[in-house]
C-alpha positions as CSV (number, residue, x, y, z in Angstrom):
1,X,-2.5,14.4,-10.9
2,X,-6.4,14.0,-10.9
3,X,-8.1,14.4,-7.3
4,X,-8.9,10.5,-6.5
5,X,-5.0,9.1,-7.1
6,X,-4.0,12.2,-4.7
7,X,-6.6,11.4,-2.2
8,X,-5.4,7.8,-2.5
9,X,-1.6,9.1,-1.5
10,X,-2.6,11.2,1.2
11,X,-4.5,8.2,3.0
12,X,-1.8,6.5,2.8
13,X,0.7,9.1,4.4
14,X,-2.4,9.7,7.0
15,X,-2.0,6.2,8.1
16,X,2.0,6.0,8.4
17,X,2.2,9.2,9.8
18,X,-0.7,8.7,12.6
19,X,1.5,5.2,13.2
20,X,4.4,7.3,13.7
21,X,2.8,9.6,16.0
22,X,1.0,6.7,18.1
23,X,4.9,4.8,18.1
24,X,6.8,7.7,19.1
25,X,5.1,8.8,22.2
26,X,4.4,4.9,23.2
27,X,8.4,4.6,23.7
28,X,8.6,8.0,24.7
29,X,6.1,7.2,27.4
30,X,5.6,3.9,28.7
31,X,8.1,1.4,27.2
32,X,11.1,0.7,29.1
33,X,14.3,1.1,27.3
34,X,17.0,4.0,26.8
35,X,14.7,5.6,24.2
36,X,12.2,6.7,26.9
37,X,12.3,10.4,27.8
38,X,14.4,10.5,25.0
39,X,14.3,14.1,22.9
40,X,14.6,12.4,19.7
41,X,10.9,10.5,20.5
42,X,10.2,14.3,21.4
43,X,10.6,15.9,18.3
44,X,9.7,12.8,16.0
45,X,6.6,12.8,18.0
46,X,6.2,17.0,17.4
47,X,6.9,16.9,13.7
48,X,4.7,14.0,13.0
49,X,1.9,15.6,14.3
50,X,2.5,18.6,12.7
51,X,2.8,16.8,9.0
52,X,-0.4,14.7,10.8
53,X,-2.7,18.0,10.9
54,X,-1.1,19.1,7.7
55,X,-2.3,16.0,5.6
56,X,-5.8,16.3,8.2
57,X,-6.4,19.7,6.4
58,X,-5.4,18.8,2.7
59,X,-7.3,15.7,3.2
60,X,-10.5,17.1,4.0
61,X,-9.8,20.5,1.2
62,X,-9.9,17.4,-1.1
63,X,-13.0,15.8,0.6
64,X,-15.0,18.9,0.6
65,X,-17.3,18.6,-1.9
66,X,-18.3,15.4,-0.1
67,X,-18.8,17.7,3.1
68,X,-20.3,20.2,1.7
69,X,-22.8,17.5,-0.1
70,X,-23.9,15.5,2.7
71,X,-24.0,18.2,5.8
72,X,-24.7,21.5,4.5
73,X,-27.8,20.6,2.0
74,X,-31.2,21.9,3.1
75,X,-33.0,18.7,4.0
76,X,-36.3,17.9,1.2
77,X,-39.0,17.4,2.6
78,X,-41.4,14.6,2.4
79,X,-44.3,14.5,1.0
């Protein structure tokens, strides 16, 4: 699978995921219903945010050359 079709997946799964995470602890939290407190919401919430920083590190292993491009070049100089 070439780099830009992965990276393509992975955004994806970043943004479901971080709208699991966001979900999870919003009915865990604040809304009112028998799902509040719940440990279900508890451990959804955990694992998502493990998968979260999980697909945060692969996603920026596959970004790195970018990185590594635009913030650790020496700066030319003007002339």
């Amino acid at each position: 699978m070439n780099k830009q079709k992965m990276l393509k997946i992975i955004n994806f799964l970043l943004i479901l995921d971080w709208l699991v995470v966001v979900i999870s602890i919003l009915f865990y939290r604040f809304i009112p219903s028998g799902l509040q407190g719940s440990i279900y919401l508890y451990e959804t919430h955990w694992i998502a945010g493990i998968v979260f920083i999980f697909l945060t590190i692969m996603h920026f292993i596959l970004n790195f050359k970018w990185v590594k491009s635009t913030y650790f070049q020496p700066k030319k100089e003007k002339k």
